[in-house]
N, C-alpha and C positions, 0 to 999 in steps of 0.2 A: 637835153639837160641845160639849166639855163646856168650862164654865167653871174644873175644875179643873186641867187641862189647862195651862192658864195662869198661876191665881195659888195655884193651892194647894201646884205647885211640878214635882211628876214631870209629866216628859214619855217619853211612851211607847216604846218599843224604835224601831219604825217611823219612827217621826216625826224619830226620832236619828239613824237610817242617811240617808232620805231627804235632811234637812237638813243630814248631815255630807257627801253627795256633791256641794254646793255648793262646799266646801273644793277640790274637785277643778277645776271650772271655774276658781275664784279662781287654783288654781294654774300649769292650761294658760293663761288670757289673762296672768298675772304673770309666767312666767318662761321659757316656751318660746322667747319672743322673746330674751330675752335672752341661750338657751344659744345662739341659732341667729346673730344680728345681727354680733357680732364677726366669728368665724370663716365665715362666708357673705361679706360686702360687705368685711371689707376682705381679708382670706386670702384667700379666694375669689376676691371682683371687683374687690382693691384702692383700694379705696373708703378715702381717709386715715383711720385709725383715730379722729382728732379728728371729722372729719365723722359718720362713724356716732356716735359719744357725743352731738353737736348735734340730731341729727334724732332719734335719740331722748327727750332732754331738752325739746327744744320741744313735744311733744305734754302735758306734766307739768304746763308752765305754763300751756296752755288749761285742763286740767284745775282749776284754780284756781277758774276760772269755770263750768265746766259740773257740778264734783261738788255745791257746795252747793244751785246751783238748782234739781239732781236729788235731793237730798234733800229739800230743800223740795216740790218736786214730788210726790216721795214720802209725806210724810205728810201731804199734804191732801187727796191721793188718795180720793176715794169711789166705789168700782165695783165691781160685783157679784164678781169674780173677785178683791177682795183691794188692798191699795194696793201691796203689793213686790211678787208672782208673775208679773204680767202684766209689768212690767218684766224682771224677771230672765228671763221665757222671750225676751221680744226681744231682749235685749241679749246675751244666749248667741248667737242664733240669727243676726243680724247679724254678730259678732264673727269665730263660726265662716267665716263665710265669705269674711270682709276679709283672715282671716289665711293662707286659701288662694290667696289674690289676692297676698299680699302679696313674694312668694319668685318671681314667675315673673319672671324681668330677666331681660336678655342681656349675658353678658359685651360686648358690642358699646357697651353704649352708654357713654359720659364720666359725668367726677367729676359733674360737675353732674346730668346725668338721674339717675346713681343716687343722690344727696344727695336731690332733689326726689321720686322714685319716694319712698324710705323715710320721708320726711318726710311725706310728703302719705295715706298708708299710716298709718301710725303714729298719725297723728291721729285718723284714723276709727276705726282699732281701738282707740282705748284712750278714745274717746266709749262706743264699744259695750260697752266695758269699764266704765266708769262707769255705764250705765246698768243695768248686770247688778249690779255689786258694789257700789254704795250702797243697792240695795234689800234687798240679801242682806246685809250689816252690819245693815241695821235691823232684819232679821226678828232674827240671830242675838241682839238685847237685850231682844230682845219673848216671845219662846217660852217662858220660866219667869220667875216672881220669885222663886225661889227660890236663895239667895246660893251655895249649894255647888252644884245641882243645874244651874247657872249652866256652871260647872268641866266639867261631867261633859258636857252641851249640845256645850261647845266642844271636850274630847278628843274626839268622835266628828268635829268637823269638822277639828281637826289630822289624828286617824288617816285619815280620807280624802284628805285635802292631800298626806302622804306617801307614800298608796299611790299616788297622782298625780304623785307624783315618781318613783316607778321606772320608769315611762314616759317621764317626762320626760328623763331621762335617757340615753333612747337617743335621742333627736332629731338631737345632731350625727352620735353612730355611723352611725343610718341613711341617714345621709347618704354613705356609704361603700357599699352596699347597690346595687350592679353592675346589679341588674332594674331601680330606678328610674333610671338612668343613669349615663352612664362617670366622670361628675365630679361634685364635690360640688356645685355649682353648678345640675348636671342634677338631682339626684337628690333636693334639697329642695324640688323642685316639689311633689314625691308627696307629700313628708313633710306639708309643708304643710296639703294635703288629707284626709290623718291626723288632724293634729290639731284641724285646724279642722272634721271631724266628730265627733273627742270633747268640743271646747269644745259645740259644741251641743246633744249626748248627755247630760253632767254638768249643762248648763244647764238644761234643761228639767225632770231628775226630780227636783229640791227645787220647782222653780216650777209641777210640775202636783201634788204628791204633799204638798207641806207644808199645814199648816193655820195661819192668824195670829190673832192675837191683835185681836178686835174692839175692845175695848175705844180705842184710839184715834184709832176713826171719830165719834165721838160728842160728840169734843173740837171746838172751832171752828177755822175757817182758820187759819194762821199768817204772817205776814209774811215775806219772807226776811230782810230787813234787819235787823228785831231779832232774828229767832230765830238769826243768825250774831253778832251782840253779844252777845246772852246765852250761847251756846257761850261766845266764847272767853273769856269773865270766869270761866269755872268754871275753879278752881285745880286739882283734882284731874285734870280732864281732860286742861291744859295740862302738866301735870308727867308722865302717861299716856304723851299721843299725844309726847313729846320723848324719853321713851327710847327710844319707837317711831324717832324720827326718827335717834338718834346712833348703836341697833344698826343700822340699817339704810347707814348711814353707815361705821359698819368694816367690812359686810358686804360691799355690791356696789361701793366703792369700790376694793376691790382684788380681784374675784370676776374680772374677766376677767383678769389674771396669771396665774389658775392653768393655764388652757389655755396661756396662753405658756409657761409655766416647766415644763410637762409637756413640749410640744414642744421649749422649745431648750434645757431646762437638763437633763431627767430624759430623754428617749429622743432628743437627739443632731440635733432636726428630723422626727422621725417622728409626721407628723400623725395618722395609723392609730392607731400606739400610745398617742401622746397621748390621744387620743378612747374607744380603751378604756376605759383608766385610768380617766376621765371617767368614763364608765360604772358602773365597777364604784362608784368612789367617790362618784357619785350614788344608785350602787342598798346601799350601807352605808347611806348617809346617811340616807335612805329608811327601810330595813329599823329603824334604831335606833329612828327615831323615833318608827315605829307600836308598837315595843317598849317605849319609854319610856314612851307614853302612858296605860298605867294608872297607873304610878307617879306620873308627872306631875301625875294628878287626884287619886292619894290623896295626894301629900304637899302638893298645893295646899287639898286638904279638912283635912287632916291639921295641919298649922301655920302655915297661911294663903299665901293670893298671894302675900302683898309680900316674906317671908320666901323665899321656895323663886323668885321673880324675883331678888333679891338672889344667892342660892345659883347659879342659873344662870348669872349674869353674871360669875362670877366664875369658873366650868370657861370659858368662853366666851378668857376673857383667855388662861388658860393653855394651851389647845388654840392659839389661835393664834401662840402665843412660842414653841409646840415644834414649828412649821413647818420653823423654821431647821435642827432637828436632823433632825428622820425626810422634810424632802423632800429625798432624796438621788438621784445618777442609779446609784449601786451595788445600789440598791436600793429602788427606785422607788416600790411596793408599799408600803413603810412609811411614806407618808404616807396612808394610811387610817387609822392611831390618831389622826392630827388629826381626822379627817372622824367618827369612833367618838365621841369628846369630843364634838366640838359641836354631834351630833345630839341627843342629848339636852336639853343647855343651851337650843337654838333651839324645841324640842318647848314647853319650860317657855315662852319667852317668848308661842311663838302660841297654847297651849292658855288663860294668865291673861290676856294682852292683853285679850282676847274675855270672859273672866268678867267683868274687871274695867268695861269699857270697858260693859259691861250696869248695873255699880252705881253709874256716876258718873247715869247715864241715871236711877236714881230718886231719887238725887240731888238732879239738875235737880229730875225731879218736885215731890219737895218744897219745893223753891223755886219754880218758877214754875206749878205746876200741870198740866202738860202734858208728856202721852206726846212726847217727839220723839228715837225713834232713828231718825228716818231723817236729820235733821240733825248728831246725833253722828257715824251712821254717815258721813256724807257728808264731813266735817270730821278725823274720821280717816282716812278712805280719802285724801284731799287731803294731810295732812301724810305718810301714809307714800308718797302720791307724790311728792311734793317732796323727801324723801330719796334718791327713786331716780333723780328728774331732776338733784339735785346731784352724786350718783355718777356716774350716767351720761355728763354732759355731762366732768367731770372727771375717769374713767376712759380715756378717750381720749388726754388728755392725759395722764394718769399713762406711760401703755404710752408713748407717744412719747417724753417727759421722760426716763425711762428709761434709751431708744438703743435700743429695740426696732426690726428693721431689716425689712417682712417680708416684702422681696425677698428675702431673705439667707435660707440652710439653716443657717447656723453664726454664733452674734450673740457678740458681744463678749463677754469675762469681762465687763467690767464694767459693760455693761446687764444681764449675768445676777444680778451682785451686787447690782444696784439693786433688779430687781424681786423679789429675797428678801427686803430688808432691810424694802421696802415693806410685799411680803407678810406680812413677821412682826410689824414694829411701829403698823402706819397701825392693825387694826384694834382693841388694846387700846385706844390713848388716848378712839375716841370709845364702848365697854362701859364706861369708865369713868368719864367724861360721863354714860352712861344710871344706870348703878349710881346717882349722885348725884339725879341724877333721882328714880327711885323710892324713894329712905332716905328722902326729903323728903314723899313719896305721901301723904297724909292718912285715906283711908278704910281702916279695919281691919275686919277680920270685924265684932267687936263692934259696932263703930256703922254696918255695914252692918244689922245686925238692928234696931239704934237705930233705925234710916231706916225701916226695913218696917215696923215695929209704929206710926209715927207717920204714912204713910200709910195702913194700914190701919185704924188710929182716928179719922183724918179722911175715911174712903170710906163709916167704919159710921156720921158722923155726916151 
């Protein structure tokens, strides 16, 4: 294993594929649940759309508790096989299979069994989720020091992320899919099993195929209690992981509308067509993003992160305000230039997130002496759950607040008005919350170099 490898800065073709099909698992445990949970328990088994956003939500705030101790866990790890891989293969390999467990209900049973089934479900898989994806955040800030080569590390784990999404996005369709059975209800059992053998598939080949960074096995144990003080007092970090928090916030806050407003507002009730739509517009979404992805690295090499996040935040607004115009039911279709826009914008936030979230981490270094991305990672992995337990839990309530009805084939004009007005203005205000955020971001290319050179003259002394 070479030492350059690591601080001299390239990382090798191999090692970029490999590590970028990490992306891919992050992306089946993060969102497949979520295409699947609305439209399955409460469309499907009527399950009060408030209760499904609860049972999903309360698993966010275990998460509280179990991501730091697993980062901690994580980098005091000393074992032959690495301190992140050996996690990240169980936690794939777990995950996968909770998440095929997780779908098998009978419409037979009450509110209460299916609130407690999803509940009780959800927690375990999104522990196994934790244990995969805070050792895979730490690896992704440990693989180079070098500040751009950083950028280039994380487009290969966005462009796999996205190609994870054109799969992902046939989840609810195939639930339509006659062979696995007559009802959606029947037919996510299979799907289930799907995916919970390609969470395990994408888990495994960065955690048998990657190589890490030795350098901080050598460091001493770490406390958890101070090494979570000292995270959260880093400014740069906290102003980071908040944009993470507010985009994620206009995102899945109003993410489950779009399947309502497809079905009662754009195709009249037709759950089919909606679910298409679905599809195609997750396979744009998708397709731009893997598209975007070089640009994404050159113009984040190119005129820095914090500029080209800025730039993204702001197609991000506008793609959302032109909701109101092109989601029409005359022509349904033409709410894919929303979905065109914001693929790219979204490409820019995941591919810098991940650079950047590597240069707070030397950062720290230079302050307290110590390698600890697995505490960062664990720390961000936490706040961008916490974004998604606050949407989650209060997307439920959005849809109901509404007058979403989903007994009903035909819902009121004016819960249709509602969930447009939602759709189009909820999720500017908090892009622009994040936008603020990072204007304020402290580190610049420049005194990212500032930081290397003055670690690397206290390693040569």
């Amino acid at each position: 294993m070479s030492k350059h490898e690591y601080t001299g800065g390239h990382v090798p073709f191999w090692q970029k594929v490999a590590f970028g099909i990490s992306g891919m698992c992050n992306d089946f445990m993060g969102n497949v649940i979520m295409v699947l949970a609305m439209p399955i328990f409460n469309i499907g088994l009527g399950l009060d759309a408030r209760l499904v956003g609860i049972a999903l939500a309360i698993p966010k705030f275990w998460d509280a508790i179990t991501d730091p101790i697993m980062g901690n866990i994580s980098d005091n790890t000393r074992m032959k096989f690495g301190r992140r891989k050996p996690y990240m293969l169980a936690g794939s390999f777990i995950g996968g299979l909770l998440f095929a467990l997780m779908w098998r209900v009978s419409p037979e049973w009450s509110q209460t069994q299916l609130f407690l089934w999803l509940t009780g479900m959800a927690i375990l898989f999104y522990t196994a989720y934790t244990v995969f994806g805070v050792p895979a955040n730490g690896l992704a800030s440990e693989l180079t020091m070098d500040v751009k080569e950083r950028t280039r590390v994380m487009a290969y784990r966005s462009f796999f992320a996205y190609s994870a999404g054109l799969i992902t996005a046939w989840a609810y369709k195939l639930c339509f899919y006659k062979p696995f059975g007559a009802t959606d209800v029947e037919a996510v059992k299979w799907v289930g099993v799907i995916f919970g053998l390609l969470i395990i598939i994408t888990g495994a080949i960065p955690a048998i195929f990657c190589k890490e960074n030795p350098a901080g096995e050598a460091q001493d144990k770490i406390k958890i209690v101070p090494a979570v003080k000292e995270t959260l007092k880093n400014r740069a970090f906290l102003l980071l992981v908040g944009m993470v928090f507010f985009i994620l916030m206009g995102i899945f806050l109003v993410h489950p509308m779009q399947l309502y407003i497809g079905i009662y507002y754009l195709f009249d009730g037709d759950k089919a067509a909606a679910a298409l739509l679905g599809v195609v517009a997750a396979t744009m979404f998708a397709v731009g993003g893997m598209a975007a992805t070089p640009l994404v690295a050159w113009l984040g090499t190119r005129f820095g992160k914090r500029h080209t996040l800025l730039g993204s935040l702001v197609v991000l607004v506008i793609a959302s305000l032109l909701s109101w115009v092109f989601y029409t039911p005359e022509n349904p279709y033409l709410s894919l230039i929303c979905m065109l826009l914001m693929s790219p914008g979204m490409c820019c936030v995941w591919i810098l997130l991940g650079s950047m979230l590597a240069d707070v981490c030397d950062l720290d270094e230079l302050n307290t002496g110590l390698r600890r991305e697995g505490m960062y990672g664990a720390m961000y992995s936490w706040f961008l759950k916490a974004a998604i337990a606050g949407v989650i839990a209060l997307s439920g309530f959005l849809v109901t607040w509404s007058g979403v009805d989903p007994e009903l084939v035909v819902q009121s004009p004016q819960a249709v008005i509602n969930m447009r007005l939602l759709f189009a203005l909820t999720p500017p205000v908090f892009y622009l919350i994040a936008f603020g955020c990072i204007w304020f971001y402290p580190l610049s290319e420049q005194r990212m170099y500032e930081v290397r050179e003055e670690l690397n003259a206290r390693k040569a002394n």
